[in-house]
N, C-alpha and C positions, 0 to 999 in steps of 0.2 A: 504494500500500500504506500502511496505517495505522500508524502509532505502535505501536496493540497487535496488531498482526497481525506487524510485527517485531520486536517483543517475547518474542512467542508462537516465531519463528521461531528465533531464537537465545537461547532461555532466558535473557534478558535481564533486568535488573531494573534501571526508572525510575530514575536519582539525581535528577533534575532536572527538573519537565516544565516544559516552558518555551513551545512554540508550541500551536499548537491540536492539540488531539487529531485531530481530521477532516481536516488536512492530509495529501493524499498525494505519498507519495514514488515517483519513477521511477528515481532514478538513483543510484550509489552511485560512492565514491570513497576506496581505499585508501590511506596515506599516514602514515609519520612524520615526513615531512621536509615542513614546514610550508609552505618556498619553493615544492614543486611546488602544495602545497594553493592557493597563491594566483596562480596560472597558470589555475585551476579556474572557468568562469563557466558556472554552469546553474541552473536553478527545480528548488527541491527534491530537491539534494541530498542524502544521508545520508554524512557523512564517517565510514569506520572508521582508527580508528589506536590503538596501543597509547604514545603519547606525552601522559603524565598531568601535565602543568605549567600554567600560566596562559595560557604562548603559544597552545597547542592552541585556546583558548576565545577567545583574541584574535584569532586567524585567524580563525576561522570567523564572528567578529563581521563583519572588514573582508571575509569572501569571501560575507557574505549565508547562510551554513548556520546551520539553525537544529534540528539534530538530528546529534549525536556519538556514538556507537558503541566504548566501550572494549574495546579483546578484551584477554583471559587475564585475567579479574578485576580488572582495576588500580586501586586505590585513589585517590580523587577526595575533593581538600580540600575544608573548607567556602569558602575563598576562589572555588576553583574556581566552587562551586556556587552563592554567591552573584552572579557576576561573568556566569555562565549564566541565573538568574533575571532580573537587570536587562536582560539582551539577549534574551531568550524563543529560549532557546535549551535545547531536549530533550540530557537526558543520560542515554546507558543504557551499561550497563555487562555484557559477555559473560562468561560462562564459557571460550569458547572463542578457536582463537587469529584473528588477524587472516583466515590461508589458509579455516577454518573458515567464518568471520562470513562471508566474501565468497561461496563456495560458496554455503552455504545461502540465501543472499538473491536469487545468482544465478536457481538452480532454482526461487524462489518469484517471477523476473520481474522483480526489480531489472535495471536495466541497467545498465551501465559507461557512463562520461564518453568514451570513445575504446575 
């Protein structure tokens, strides 16, 4: 699944585009607690988590994700965002909550890491 097709999926809206747009994602992975994020080893990844700090974007650098998923709107810094462009790392930001983002992406074929 595309970047903009999960976009489209959870009325999501880019902050960050950071890998290639044509990169597809298989597999998703719900989490604020960043120590399980990094127990996480898979290709194309999409991490949801509603945890808005610099660590989030530092995991995801040292765990190879390169597409982040904020649920409930959560406001994303410019550090954040710069710190995401240097690692081409996609950041999109939901309306909806974490149990949401995860549903919807399920029924649209994402699969779960376990």
């Amino acid at each position: 699944m595309s970047i903009n097709e999960i976009v489209g999926i959870i009325e999501g809206k880019i902050l960050c585009e950071g890998c290639s747009p044509d990169l597809k994602y298989t597999t998703g992975f719900a989490s604020d607690l960043m120590s399980d994020v990094l127990t996480i080893k898979s290709e194309n990844l999409i991490l949801i988590t509603g945890l808005v700090n610099i660590q989030s974007i530092r995991t995801a650098e040292m765990s190879d994700i390169n597409c982040i998923i904020f649920a409930r709107n959560k406001v994303v810094n410019e550090d954040m965002i710069e710190i995401a462009r240097e690692n081409n790392i996609t950041l999109i930001s939901s309306p909806y909550s974490m149990f949401r983002v995860c549903g919807l992406l399920s029924q649209a074929g994402i699969q779960p890491v376990f």
